[in-house]
C-alpha positions in Angstrom: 46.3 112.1 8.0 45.7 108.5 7.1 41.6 107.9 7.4 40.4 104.6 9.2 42.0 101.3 8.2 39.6 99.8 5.9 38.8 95.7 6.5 40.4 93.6 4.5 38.3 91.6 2.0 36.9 88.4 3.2 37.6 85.0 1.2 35.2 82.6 1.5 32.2 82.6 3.5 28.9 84.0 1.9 27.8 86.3 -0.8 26.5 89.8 0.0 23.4 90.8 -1.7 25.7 93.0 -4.1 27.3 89.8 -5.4 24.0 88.0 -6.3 22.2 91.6 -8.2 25.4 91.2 -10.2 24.9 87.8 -11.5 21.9 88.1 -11.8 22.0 90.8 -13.9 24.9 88.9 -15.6 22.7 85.8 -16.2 19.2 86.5 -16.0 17.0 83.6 -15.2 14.6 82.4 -17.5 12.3 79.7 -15.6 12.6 78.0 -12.6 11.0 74.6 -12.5 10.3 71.9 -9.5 10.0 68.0 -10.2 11.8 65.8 -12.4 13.0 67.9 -14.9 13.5 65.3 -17.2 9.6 65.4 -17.6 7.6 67.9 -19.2 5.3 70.2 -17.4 2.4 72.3 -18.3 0.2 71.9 -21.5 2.9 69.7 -22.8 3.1 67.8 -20.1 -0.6 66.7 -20.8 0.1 66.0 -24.4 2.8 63.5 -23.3 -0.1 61.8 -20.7 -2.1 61.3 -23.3 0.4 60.3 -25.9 1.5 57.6 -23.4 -2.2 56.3 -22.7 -2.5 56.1 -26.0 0.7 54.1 -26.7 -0.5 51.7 -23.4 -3.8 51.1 -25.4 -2.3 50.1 -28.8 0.5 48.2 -26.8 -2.9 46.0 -24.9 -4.9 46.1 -27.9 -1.7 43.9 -30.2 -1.8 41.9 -27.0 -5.1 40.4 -26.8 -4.8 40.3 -31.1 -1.8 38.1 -30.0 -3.4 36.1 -27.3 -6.7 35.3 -30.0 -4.8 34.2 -32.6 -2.8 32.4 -30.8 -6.0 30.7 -29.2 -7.3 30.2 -32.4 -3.8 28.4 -34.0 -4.4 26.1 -30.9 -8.1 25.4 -31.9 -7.6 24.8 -35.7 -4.3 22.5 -34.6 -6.7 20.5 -31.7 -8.8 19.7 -34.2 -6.4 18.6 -37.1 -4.6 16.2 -34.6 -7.9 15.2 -33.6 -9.1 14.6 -37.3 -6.1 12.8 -37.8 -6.0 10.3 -35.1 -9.5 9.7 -35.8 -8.4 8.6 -39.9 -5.8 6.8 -38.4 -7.9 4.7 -35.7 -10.2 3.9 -38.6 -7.5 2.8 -41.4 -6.1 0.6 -38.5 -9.4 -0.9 -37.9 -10.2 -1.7 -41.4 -7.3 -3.2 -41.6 -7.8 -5.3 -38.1 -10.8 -6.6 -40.3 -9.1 -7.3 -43.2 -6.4 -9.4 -41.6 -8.8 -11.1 -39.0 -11.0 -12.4 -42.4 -8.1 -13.3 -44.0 -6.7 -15.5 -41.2 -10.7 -16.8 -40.9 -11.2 -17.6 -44.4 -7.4 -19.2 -45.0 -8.1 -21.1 -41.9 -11.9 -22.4 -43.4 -10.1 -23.2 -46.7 -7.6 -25.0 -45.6 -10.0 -27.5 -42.9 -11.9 -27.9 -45.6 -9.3 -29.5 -48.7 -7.7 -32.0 -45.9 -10.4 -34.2 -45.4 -9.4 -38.3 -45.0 -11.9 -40.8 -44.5 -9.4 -42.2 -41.8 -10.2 -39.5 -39.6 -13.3 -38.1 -41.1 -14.9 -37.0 -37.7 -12.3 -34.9 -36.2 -11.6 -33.4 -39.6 -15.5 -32.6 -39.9 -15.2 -30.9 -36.8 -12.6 -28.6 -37.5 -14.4 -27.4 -40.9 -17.5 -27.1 -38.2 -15.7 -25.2 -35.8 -14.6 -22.1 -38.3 -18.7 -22.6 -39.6 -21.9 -20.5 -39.2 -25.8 -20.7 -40.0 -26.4 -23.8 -42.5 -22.3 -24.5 -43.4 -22.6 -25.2 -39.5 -25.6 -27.3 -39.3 -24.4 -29.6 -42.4 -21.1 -30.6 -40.7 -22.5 -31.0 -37.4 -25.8 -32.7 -38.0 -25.2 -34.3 -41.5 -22.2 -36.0 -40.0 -22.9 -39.4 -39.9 -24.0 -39.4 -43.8 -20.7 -37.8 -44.5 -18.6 -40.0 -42.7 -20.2 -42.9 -44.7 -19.5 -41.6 -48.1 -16.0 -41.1 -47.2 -15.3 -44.2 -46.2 -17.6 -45.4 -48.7 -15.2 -44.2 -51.3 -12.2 -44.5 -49.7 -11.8 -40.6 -50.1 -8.8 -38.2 -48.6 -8.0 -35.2 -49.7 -5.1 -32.5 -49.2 -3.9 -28.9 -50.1 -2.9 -25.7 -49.0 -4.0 -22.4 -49.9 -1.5 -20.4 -52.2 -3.5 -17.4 -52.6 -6.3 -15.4 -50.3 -7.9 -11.7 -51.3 -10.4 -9.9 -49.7 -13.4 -8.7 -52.3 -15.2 -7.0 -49.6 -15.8 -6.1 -46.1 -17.0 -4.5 -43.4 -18.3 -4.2 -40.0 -20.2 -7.3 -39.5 -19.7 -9.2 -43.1 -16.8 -10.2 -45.5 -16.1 -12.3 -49.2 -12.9 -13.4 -49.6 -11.7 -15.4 -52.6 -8.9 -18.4 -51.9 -7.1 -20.4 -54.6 -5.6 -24.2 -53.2 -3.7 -26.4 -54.6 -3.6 -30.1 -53.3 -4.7 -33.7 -54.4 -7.3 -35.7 -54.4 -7.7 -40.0 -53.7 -9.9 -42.6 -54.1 -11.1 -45.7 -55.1 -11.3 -44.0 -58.5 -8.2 -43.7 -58.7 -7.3 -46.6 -56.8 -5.7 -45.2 -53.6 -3.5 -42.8 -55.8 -3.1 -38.9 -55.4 -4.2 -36.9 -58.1 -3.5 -33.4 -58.7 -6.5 -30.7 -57.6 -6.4 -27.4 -57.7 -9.7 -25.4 -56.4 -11.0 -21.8 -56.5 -12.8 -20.8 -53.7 -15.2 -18.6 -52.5 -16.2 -17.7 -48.6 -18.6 -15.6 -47.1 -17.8 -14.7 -43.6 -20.2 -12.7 -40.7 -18.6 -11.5 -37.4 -20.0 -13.6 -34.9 -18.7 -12.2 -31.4 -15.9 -11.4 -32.1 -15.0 -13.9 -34.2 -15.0 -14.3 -38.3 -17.0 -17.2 -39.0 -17.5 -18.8 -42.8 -21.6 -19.5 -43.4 -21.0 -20.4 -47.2 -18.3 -22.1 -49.4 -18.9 -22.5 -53.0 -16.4 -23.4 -55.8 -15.8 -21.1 -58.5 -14.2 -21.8 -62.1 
């Protein structure tokens, strides 16, 4: 007769043991591997270490190449701005002391071609005031001897400067070089202005501060 009913097969559920001999045998396994296995492992997984230290050193070596030349850029451009402002603090000091001698010796010049013997004393003065050294001492202590020539002769003079140069300067003396142009009265001439035109030359000393004139001579 019919032999035992035979169980039906199951679906789902677990493998047997049979099933797993089969694929196995079907697709044999090569390696098995724990970790990331994006990563190598083994020999070549020291290979990589070592490549990577060695990519960290070069990377902190280009740094630090960086960071000096860098350092020096910022040096080298310290001291050019530095060397710069230092040129330009000097031009704008020599030429502080060429405008302050200017102003001195056009001031001088011009105190000294408007003298009248109408107001000789106060016109002494002035020349005095802009006046060093022995320039000083004749319009302050030769003044009385002055004031009688002028009145003497009945002199007065004008003028203005046209023209003022600097020959030299520097830190404590100056000679500038002024051209007037003005007249000239007297009895000479009875009272009426003639034309006079003069070349002068001033020497100047700073004097705290100040530009004062310690010689005026005439020059052709």
């Amino acid at each position: 007769g019919d032999g035992p009913p035979r169980p039906a097969p199951r679906r789902g559920g677990c493998r047997g043991p049979a099933w797993w001999v089969r694929v196995g045998a079907q697709f044999p396994i090569v390696e098995t591997r724990t970790g990331d296995p994006g990563l190598p492992h083994g020999g070549a997984a020291g290979s990589y270490d070592a490549r990577m230290r060695e990519a960290g050193e070069g990377r902190s070596l280009a740094l630090w190449v960086l960071v000096g030349v860098l350092a020096v850029a910022c040096a080298v451009g310290g001291i050019q701005v530095a060397q710069a402002h230092d040129a330009r603090a000097r031009e704008e000091a020599r030429q502080a002391r060429y405008d302050a001698t200017l102003d001195a010796a056009t001031a001088e010049a011009t105190s000294f071609v408007n003298v009248s013997h109408q107001t000789a004393e106060a016109d002494l003065a002035r020349i005095a005031e802009g006046a060093t050294g022995p320039l000083r001492d004749r319009y302050t202590e030769d003044v009385s001897t002055i004031v009688r020539s002028l009145r003497r002769d009945e002199t007065a003079t004008t003028g203005e400067v046209v023209w003022a140069g600097v020959v030299r300067v520097d830190d404590m003396n100056a000679t500038v070089l002024v051209a007037t142009d003005g007249t000239r009265a007297d009895r000479r001439t009875q009272g009426e202005p003639e034309e006079r035109d003069l070349r002068l030359r001033l020497r100047l000393v700073e004097v705290d501060g100040a530009w004062l004139t310690s010689e005026i001579e005439v020059v052709e």
